[in-house]
Structures are given as structure tokens and as C-alpha cells.
C-alpha positions as CSV (number, residue, x, y, z in Angstrom):
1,X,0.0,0.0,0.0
2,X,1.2,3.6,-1.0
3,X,0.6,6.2,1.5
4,X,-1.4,8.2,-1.6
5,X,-4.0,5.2,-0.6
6,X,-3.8,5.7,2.8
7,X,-4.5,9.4,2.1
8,X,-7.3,8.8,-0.5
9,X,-9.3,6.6,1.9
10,X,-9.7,9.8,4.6
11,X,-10.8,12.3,2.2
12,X,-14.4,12.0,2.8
13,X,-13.8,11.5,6.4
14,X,-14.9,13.9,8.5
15,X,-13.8,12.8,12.2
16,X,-11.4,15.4,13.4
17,X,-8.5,14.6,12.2
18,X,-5.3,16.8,13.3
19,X,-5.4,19.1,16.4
20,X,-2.9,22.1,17.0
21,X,-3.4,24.3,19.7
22,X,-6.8,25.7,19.6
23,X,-7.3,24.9,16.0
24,X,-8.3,21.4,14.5
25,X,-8.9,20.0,10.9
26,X,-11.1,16.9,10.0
27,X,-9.8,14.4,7.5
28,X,-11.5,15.7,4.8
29,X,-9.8,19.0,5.2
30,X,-6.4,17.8,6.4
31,X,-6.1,15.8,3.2
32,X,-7.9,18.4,1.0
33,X,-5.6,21.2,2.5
34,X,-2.5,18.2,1.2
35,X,-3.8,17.9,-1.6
36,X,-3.5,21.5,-2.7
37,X,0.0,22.2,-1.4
38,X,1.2,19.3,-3.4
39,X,-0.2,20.2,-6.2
40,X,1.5,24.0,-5.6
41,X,4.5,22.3,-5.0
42,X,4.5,20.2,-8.4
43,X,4.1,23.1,-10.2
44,X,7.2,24.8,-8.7
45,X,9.6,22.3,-9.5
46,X,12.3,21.3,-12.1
47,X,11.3,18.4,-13.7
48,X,15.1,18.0,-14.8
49,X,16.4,17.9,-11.3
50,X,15.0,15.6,-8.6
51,X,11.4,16.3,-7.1
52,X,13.0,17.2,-3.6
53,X,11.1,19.6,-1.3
54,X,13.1,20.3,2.0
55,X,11.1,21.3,5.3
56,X,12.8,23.1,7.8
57,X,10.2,23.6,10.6
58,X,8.8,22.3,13.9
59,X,5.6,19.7,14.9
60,X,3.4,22.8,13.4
61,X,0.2,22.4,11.3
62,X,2.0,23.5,8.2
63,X,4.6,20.8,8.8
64,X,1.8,18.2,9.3
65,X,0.3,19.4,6.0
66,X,3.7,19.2,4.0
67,X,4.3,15.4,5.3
68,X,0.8,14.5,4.0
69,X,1.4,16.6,0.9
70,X,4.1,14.5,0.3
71,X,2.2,10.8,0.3
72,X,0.2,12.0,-3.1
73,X,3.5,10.8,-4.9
74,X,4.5,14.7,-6.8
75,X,7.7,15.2,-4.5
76,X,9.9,13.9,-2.2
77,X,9.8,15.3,1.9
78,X,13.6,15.8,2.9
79,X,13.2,16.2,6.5
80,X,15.7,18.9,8.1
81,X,16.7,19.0,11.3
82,X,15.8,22.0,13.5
83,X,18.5,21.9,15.6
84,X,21.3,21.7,12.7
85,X,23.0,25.2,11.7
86,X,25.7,26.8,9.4
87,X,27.7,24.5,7.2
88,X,26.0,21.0,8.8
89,X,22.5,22.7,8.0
90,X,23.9,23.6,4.4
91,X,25.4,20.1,4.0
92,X,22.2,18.1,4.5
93,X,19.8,20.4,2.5
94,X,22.4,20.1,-0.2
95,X,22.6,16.2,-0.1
96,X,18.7,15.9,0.0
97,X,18.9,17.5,-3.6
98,X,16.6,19.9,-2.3
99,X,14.8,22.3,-4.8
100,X,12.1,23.7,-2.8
101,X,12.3,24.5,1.2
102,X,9.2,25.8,3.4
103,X,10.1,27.5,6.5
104,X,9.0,29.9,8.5
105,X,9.9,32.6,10.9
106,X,11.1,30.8,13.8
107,X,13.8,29.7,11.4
108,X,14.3,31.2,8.4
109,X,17.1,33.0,10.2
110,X,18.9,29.6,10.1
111,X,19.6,30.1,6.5
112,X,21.3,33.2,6.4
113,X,24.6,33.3,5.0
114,X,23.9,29.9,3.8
115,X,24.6,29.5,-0.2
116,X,21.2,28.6,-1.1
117,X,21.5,28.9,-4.9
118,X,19.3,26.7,-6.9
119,X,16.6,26.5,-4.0
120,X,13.9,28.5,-3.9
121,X,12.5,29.4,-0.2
122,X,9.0,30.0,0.7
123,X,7.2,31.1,4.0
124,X,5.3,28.6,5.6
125,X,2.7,31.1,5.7
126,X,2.3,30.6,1.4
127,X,-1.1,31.0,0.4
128,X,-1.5,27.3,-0.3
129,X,-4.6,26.5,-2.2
130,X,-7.6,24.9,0.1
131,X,-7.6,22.0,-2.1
132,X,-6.8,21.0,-6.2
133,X,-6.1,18.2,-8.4
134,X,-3.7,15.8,-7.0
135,X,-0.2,16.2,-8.9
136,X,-0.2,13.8,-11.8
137,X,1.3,10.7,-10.2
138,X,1.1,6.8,-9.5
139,X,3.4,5.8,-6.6
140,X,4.5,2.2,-6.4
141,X,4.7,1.2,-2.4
142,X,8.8,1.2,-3.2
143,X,8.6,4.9,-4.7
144,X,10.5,7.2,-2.5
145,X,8.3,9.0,0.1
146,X,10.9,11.0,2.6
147,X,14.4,11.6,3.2
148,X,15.0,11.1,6.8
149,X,18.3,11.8,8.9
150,X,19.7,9.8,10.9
151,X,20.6,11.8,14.4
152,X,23.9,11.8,13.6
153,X,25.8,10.3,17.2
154,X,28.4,8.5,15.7
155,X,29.1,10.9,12.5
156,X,27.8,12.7,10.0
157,X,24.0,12.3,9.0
158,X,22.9,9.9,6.5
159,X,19.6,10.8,5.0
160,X,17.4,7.5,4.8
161,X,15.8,6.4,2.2
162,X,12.1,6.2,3.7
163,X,9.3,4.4,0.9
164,X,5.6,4.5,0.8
165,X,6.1,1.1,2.1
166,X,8.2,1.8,4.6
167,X,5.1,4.1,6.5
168,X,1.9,1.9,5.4
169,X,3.7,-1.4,6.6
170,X,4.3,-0.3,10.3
171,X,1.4,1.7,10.0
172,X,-0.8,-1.1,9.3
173,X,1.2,-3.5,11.8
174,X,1.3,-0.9,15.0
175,X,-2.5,-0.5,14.1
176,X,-2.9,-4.3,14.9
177,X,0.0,-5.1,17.3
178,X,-1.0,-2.2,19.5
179,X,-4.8,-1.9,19.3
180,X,-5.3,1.1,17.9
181,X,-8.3,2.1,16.3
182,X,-10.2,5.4,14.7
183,X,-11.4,6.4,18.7
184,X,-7.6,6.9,19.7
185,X,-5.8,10.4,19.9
186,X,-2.5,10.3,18.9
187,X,0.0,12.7,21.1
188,X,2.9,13.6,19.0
189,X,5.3,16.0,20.8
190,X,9.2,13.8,19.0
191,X,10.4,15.9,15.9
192,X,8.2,14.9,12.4
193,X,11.3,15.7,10.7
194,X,12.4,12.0,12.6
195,X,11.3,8.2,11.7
196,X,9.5,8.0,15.5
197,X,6.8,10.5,15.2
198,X,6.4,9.7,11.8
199,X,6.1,6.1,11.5
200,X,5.1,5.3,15.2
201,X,2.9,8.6,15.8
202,X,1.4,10.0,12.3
203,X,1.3,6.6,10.2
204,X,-0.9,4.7,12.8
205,X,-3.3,7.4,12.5
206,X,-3.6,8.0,9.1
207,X,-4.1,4.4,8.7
208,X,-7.1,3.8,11.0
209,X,-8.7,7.4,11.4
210,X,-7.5,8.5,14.7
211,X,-7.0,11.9,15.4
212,X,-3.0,13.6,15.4
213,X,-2.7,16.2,18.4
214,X,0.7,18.1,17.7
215,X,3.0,19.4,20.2
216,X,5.0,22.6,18.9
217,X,7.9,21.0,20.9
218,X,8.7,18.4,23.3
219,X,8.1,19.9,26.8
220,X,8.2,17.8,29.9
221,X,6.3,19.8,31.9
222,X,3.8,20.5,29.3
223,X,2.9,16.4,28.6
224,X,0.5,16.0,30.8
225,X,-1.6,19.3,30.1
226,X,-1.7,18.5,26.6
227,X,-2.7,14.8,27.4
228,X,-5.5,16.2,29.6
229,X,-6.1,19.4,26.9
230,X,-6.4,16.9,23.7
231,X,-7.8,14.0,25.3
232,X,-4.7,11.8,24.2
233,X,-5.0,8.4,24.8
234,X,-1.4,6.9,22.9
235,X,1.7,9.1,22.6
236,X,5.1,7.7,21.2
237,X,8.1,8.8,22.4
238,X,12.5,7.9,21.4
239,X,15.3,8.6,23.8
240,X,15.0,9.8,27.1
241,X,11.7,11.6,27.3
242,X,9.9,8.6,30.2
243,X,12.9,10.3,32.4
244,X,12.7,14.0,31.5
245,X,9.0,13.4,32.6
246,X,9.0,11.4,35.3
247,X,11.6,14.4,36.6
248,X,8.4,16.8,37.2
249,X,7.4,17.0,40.3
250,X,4.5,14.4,40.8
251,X,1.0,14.8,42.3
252,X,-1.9,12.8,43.3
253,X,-4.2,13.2,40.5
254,X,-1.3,12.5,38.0
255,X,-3.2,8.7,36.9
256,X,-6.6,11.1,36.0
257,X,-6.1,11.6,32.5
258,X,-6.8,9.5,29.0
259,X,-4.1,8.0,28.3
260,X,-3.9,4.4,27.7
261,X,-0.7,3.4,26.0
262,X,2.5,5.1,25.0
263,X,4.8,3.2,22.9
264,X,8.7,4.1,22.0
265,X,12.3,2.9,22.0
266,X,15.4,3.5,24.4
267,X,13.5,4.0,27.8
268,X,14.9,2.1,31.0
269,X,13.5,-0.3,32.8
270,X,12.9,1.4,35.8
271,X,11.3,4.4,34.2
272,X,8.7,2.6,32.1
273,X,7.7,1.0,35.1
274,X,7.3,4.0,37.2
275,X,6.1,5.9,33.4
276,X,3.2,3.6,33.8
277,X,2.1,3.3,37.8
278,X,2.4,7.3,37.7
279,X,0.4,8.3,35.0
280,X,-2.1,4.6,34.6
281,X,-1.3,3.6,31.3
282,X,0.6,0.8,29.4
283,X,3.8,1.5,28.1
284,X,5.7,-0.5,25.3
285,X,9.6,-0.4,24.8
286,X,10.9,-1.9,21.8
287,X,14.5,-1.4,19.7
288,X,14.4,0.0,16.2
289,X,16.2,2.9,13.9
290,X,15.3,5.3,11.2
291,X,16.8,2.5,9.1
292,X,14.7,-0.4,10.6
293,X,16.3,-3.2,9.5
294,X,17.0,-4.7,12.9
295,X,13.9,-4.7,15.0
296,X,13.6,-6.2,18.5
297,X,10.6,-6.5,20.5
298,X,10.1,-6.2,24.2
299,X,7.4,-8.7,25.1
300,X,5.8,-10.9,28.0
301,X,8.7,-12.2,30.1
302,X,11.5,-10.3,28.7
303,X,14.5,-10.6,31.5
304,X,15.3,-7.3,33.6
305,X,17.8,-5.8,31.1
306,X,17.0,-7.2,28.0
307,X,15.6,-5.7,24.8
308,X,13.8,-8.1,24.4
309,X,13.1,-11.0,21.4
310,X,14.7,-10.6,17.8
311,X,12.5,-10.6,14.9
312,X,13.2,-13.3,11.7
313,X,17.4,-13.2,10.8
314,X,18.3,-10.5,13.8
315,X,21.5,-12.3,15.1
316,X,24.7,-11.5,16.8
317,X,27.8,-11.4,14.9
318,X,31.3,-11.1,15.1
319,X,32.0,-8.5,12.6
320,X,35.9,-9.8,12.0
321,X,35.2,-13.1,11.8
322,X,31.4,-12.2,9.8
323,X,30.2,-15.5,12.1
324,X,27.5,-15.8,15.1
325,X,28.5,-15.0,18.2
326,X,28.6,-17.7,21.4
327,X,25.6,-17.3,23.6
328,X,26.0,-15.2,27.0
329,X,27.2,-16.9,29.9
330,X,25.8,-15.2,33.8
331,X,27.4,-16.0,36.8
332,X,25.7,-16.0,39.9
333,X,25.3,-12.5,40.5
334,X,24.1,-11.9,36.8
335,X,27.8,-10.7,36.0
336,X,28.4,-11.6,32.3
337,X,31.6,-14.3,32.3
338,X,32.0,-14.3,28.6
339,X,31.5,-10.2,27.6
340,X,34.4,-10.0,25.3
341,X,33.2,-13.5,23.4
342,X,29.8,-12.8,23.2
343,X,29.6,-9.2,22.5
344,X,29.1,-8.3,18.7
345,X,27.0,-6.2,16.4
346,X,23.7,-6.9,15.8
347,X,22.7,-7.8,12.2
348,X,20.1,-9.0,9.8
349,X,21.0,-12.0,8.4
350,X,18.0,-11.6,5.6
351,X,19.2,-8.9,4.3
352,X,18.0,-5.0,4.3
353,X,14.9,-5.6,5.9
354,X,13.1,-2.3,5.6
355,X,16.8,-0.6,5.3
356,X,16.4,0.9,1.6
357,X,19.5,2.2,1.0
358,X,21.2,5.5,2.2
359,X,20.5,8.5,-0.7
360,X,23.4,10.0,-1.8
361,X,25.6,8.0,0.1
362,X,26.6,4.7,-1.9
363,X,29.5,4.1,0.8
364,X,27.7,4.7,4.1
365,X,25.2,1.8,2.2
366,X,28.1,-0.4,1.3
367,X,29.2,-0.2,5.0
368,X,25.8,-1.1,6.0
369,X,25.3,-4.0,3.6
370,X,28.4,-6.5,4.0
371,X,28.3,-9.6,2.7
372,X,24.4,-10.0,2.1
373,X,23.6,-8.7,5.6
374,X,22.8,-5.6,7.1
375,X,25.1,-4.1,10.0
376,X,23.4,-2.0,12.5
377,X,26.8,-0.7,14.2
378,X,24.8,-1.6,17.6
379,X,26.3,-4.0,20.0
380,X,24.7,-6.5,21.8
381,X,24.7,-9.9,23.1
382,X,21.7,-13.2,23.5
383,X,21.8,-15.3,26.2
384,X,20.9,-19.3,25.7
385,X,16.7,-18.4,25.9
386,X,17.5,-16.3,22.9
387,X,16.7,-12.7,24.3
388,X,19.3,-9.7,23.3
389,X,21.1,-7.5,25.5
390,X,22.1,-4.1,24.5
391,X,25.6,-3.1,24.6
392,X,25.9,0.4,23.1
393,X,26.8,1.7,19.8
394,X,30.0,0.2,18.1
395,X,32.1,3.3,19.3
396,X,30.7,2.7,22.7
397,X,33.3,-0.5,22.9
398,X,36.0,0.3,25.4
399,X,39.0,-1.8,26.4
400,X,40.3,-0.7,30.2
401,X,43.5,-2.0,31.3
402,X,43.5,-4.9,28.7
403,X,40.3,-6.1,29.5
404,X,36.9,-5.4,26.9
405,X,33.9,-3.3,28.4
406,X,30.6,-2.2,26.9
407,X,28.8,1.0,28.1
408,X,25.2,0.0,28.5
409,X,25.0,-2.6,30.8
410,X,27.4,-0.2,33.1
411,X,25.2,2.3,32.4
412,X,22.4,-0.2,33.5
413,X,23.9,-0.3,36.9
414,X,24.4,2.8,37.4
415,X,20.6,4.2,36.7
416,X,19.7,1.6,39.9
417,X,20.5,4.3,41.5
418,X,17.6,6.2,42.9
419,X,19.5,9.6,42.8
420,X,20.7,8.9,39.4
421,X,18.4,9.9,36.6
422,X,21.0,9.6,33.3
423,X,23.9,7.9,32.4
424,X,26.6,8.3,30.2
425,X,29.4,6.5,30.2
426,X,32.5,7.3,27.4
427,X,36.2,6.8,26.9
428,X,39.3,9.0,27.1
429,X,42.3,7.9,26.6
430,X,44.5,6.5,29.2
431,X,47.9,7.9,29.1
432,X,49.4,4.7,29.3
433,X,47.5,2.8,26.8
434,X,43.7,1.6,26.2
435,X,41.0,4.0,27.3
436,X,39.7,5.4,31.2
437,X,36.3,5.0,32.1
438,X,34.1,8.0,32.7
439,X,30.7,8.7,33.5
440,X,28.0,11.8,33.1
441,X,25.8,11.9,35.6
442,X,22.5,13.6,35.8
443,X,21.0,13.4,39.1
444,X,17.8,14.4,41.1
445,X,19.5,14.3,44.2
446,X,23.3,15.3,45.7
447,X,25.6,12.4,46.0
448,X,28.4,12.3,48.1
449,X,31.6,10.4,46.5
450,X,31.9,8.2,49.4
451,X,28.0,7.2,48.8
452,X,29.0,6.8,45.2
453,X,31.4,4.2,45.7
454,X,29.7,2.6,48.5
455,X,26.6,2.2,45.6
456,X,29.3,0.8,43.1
457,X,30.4,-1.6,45.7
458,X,26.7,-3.0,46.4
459,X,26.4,-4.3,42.5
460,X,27.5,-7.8,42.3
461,X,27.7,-7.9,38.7
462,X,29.8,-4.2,38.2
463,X,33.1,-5.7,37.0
464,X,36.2,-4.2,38.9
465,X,36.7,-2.7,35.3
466,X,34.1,-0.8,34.8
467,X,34.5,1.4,38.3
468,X,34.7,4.9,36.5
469,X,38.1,6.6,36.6
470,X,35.9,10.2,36.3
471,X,33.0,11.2,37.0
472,X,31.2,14.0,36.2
473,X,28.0,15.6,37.4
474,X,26.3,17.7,34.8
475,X,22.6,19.5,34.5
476,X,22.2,17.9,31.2
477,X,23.6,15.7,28.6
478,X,24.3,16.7,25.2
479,X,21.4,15.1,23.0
480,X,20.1,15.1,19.4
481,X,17.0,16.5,18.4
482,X,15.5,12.8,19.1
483,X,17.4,12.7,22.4
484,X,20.4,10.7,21.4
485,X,23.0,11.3,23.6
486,X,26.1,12.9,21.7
487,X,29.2,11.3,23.8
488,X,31.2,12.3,21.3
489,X,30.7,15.8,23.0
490,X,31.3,14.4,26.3
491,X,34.5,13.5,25.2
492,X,35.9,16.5,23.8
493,X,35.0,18.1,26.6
494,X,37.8,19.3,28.5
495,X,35.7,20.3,32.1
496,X,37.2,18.9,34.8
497,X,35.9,15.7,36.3
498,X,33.6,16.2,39.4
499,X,34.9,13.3,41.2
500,X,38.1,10.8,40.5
501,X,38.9,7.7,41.5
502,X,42.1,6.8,42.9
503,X,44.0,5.0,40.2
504,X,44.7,1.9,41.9
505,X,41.5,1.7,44.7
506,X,37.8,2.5,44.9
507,X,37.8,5.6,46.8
508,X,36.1,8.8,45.2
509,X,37.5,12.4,45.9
């Protein structure tokens, strides 16, 4: 199915379709008010160049209208990312081919100075036609919908290649796996410019009628108004977001609202838990990317710590060797014996999966697809029931006085921590030779060092390795727009460490 379908079979629907603030649409007027902008749009562009129309805007009505305008097949969305600027800003609009960009004035002053030549710029505030003749096209569901970033923590971004298919599928299957239906509110405060809100958050909804309530911006404090404003009874959510709410100061009445279900990836054990006593809903955690081609679901029974189940050909491999890796081994304090053995990069052994390619990028695709299989650059490792462990991103592989550590499942520890509410833990190098352990630390309480280490101390299964050399106390980690942490910004930053550890004991001064 082509998301021109999806689109097609909610134009004489007149539920309410997308709320904003005060305002709302129905479906027929959301997909009439699409209709016409991509229809303007065609008109504007080259048809000697390709049909790329950049957006450079926040979760307003006009970027909801563009996405949609989009699905009728005339152009392709390149999604740009709000929080990019100068030459990195430059760089992506210019590798998204972009002829056209709609912005507005919140950040049109992110393109000045920029050498825009060849693209034409237009207010978000166009007078767009109400409605017109769809553009004259007939998407295939493996036409190209929407270019789509990746966040960019480990490098440059690579712009995805995101198909009609590649929003109907998971539309139709997080319809079904989730229960979702036409009655539902969907709450979508994550970036649209980002695979999350768009495949877990607008897709759903334009598949089964339910209604899209936008958030500007993410806002912590602002979640449960809005839930309570809209009558939102799913939101999704990526990164850190279950923590940056649970943060707000709670009260007794925080369980009266509509909400029923939120579903995302990356959030902690301890705050989905907590996510869902507080506020009386259900909440889902699974594993995914924009290029989601390795997809891991959390379901009944999944360990304490674990992802969760892989789906068909997800495996753990040895990327020298190109060969599985051997199952994890626990001790009896849940320590893993084996780490260095058992600790590779998770892959699709199918193939691409959904993974269609970087565009623009024939290399960064190459490097993905080696030898028939795609390579997330994730590491993990499966214990002998077959459930996956995360162990960080491929960079996040340190090796501390000759011996092989992962960050997550430090990083695990660490948030069991009542006081501690993030966890970063990054590399610099030791003088001598390998890397030293250090550790960000956001935390809701003051921690004295000697509680610190008398908290390290407690954890059976905290290998004497991974004791943190540094650490440092901070009032925020440095995140991408879809609340990635950027450690590569912890590292180059040259602060001094809040606390260090003795080099050869355990004591923190």
C-alpha cells in the first residue's frame, strides 16, 4: 500500500483529524488542504532535477500538512533538522537535492549566509490553495516517500531512504500489534522531521482514522496538560523523554487523564515501570532505527535488562570473523563471564529488511550492507533463551587496562541508583595505553563520592573494570533532536571531572 492510498481513503472522512493548539482539521480537510499544497508544490519544480522539497520547521500544522502533501507521490519530503545550523545545515539540504524549502519565521534565520543557490524558499505562511487536483502521479509502495536523517551520534548524517512502504507497513502492523483504532488520539510531541513520530505517531493514525494532536515541541512539563487538553490516549516517544518526565514534580491526581498506551524505543526499565504506575497507562519499549532493519521486540517475560526477542534473521555477529556470536554466559550474581566473546554487532542475516539504502551515500550503504547482511553498528549480546542485551553503539566499545567493556550494561547499573536519573558512560584515553572509564551523571539528588562508591560496591555484577576513573555531574547531557545522547561531545569536553577515583583503589574524591 502507497501512503497516496492511505490518504485517498480519509478524504471524505470527517472525524477530526489533526489538532494544533486551539485549532483542528477533520480528515477531509487535512487531506484536502495536502492535496492542494502538493499540487503547488509540483508546479514549482524542475522536472530535470529531482522532485525534492526540503522542510525546515517544527511539529506545526504546516509541517503536518507538507508530510501529508508529500504521500500524493509529486515530490519527495527531505526532513531537516531544527537543531542543525551553518555549514552541517547547508550540507544536508544540499545532499537531500533539495529544490524547494518551506520554513517559517522561527527559522528562516537559520539560512542566512547559507549559499542557497538553486533553492527556492517560501514562507510557511504561502497562500497554499484549500484544495486541487492531485499532482499527476502513481506511486509504487517502493517509490520514495521521505528523506530522513539519521541523528547523527556516531558521525555525519545519512539521509534514509524512507518508501511509501516503509510508512503503510508499520502503519498497518502498530495498528494491529498495538490496538489502535479510529477512537484513539495520537499525542505527538518527537520531531516529524524524525522516523519515531512519523512512523510510530502519524502513520498509525492516518491508517485507522485517529486523530494527530501536535505538540510545537517536546516539553516535559507540558505532557501531561496537553494529554489532559487533547484527550490523548497513545503518545510515542525515542530517547529519554519517560525520564525527562518522570523528573516533574508528581502529584496525586497524575493517573486522571486518557491516556492508555505510549509506545517508543530506548527508555529504562525502571522508568517505564514507574512511566506507567504514575500516570495509569501501558507502556511498550521496543528497539528500532530510522533504518529499521533490525527490530527487537520487548514482550511478556522479557528478562530485567534485556531488549527483548529478535525478529526473523536478527542475530549477533562477530564483525571480523562475519560469524555468530557464542551465547552469553551469567554467573551468579548476573555478571556476564563471557562479555568480550559474546559481545558483537547486531545484524540482519536476511538482508535489508526495511533498510532501503542511504541516498546520496553509496558508501555509508556499502558499509551497512556487507556480505548479504545488514550491519546496525549496535552492540549486543543473546543469552541461551535467545533474548538480546544491549551493549551500546560500536564506538561505545572500550577496552580498560586490557580487558573489553561495553557501556550499557554499566550504564544499567548505574541508573539503579535512585539519585541517578541519566547515564553516560565514554572513553578517554589512558595515558598509558587503552582508554579510562568516565561517567556523566544527571541526578535528582546530591551524591556524596563516598556514597558513590559505596553504591558501586553493592552491584555484584559491576566488574572491577568498569569502576569509572571520572565522573562528572552535569545538569544535562548533550542530546540530538530525538534525544540521542552525543558522547562524542562528552569526550571533547575538556571540564574537569567532578569526582576521581584513585587509580589503583575504589575511593572517590
Amino acid at each position: 500500500m502507497t501512503v497516496r492510498a492511505l490518504l485517498e481513503a480519509r478524504a471524505e472522512d470527517d472525524s477530526p483529524g489533526l489538532l494544533a493548539g486551539d485549532r483542528s482539521w477533520s480528515w477531509r480537510e487535512y487531506v484536502a488542504g495536502s492535496r492542494g499544497r502538493a499540487a503547488a508544490l509540483h508546479s514549482l519544480l524542475d522536472a530535470s532535477r529531482p522532485p525534492h522539497v526540503g522542510v525546515l520547521l517544527d511539529n506545526t500544522p504546516e509541517m503536518a500538512f507538507q508530510l501529508a502533501a508529500a504521500g500524493w507521490g509529486g515530490h519527495v519530503l527531505g526532513g531537516l533538522n531544527t537543531t542543525r545550523r551553518g555549514d552541517g545545515l547547508l550540507a544536508d539540504i544540499r545532499k537531500a537535492d533539495v529544490q524547494v524549502l518551506v520554513t517559517d519565521e522561527t527559522h528562516a534565520p537559520l539560512l542566512v549566509g547559507l549559499d542557497l543557490d538553486g533553492v527556492t524558499v517560501l514562507d510557511a505562511s504561502h497562500a497554499w490553495p484549500a484544495d486541487a487536483p492531485p499532482p499527476p502521479a502513481d506511486p509504487r509502495p517502493d517509490s520514495l516517500f521521505m528523506l530522513i536523517f539519521t541523528s547523527g551520534t556516531s558521525g555525519d548524517p545519512k539521509a534514509v531512504r524512507i518508501t511509501h512502504e516503509k510508512i503503510s507497513f508499520p502503519a498497518g502492523y502498530l495498528t494491529e500489534r498495538l490496538g489502535l483504532s479510529g477512537d484513539d488520539v495520537h499525542y505527538i510531541s518527537m520531531p516529524l522531521f524524525h522516523s519515531n513520530a512519523v512512523v510510530a505517531g502519524w502513520a498509525p493514525a492516518l491508517f485507522n482514522g485517529a486523530t494527530i494532536a501536535l505538540a510545537e515541541k517536546f516539553s516535559a512539563s507540558g505532557f501531561l496538560p496537553d494529554v489532559r487538553r487533547y484527550g490523548a490516549t497513545y503518545a510515542n516517544y525515542v530517547g529519554k523523554p519517560l525520564a525527562y518526565i518522570m523528573a516533574t514534580p508528581a502529584a496525586d491526581d497524575d493517573a486522571d487523564n486518557p491516556l492508555r498506551l505510549v509506545f517508543g524505543n530506548e527508555g529504562n526499565e525502571r522508568d517505564i515501570a514507574a512511566f506507567g504506575e504514575r500516570f495509569g497507562c501501558r507502556v511498550v519499549d521496543g528497539f528500532g532505527s530510522t533504518e529499521n532493519a533490525v527490530v527487537i521486540s520487548r514482550v511478556e517475560g522479557t528478562p530485567p535488562g534485556a531488549l527483548g526477542q529478535p525478529g526473523p534473521g536478527v542475530a549477533v555477529y562477530d564483525p571480523e570473523t562475519r560469524t555468530e556470536c557464542p551465547r552469553a554466559v551469567f554467573d551468579e550474581t548476573g555478571a556476564v563471564v563471557n562479555l568480550e566473546e559474546c559481545t558483537g554487532e547486531l545484524v540482519n542475516t536476511t538482508g535489508t529488511g526495511q533498510f532501503a539504502g542511504y541516498y546520496n551515500d553509496e558508501a555509508a550503504t556499502a558499509e551497512r550492507m556487507r556480505g548479504g547482511m545488514y550491519w546496525s553498528g549496535d552492540l549486543g549480546y543473546r543469552d541461551a533463551d535467545g533474548w538480546i542485551y544491549f551493549a551500546g553503539r560500536t564506538a561505545d566499545w572500550l577496552r580498560v587496562d586490557g580487558e573489553n567493556l561495553a557501556a550499557a550494561p554499566i550504564e544499567r547499573i548505574l541508573l539503579r541508583h535512585p539519585d541517578i536519573s541519566e547515564a553516560a558512560v565514554y572513553a578517554v584515553p589512558d595515558p598509558a595505553s587503552g582508554d579510562q572509564l568516565v561517567v556523566a551523571l544527571v541526578v535528582t539528588a546530591p551524591i556524596t563520592p563516598d556514597a558513590f562508591g559505596a553504591f558501586l560496591a553493592e552491584q555484584p555484577d559491576l566488574a572491577s573494570k568498569g569502576w569509572p576513573r571520572f565522573v562528572r555531574i552535569v545538569d544535562a547531557l548533550p542530546r540530538t533532536a530525538t534525544n540521542k545522547v552525543l558522547k562524542r561531545e562528552l569526550a571533547n569536553d575538556t571540564d574537569k571531572p567532578t569526582w576521581t577515583r584513585e587509580e589503583r583503589g575504589r575511593a572517590y574524591a
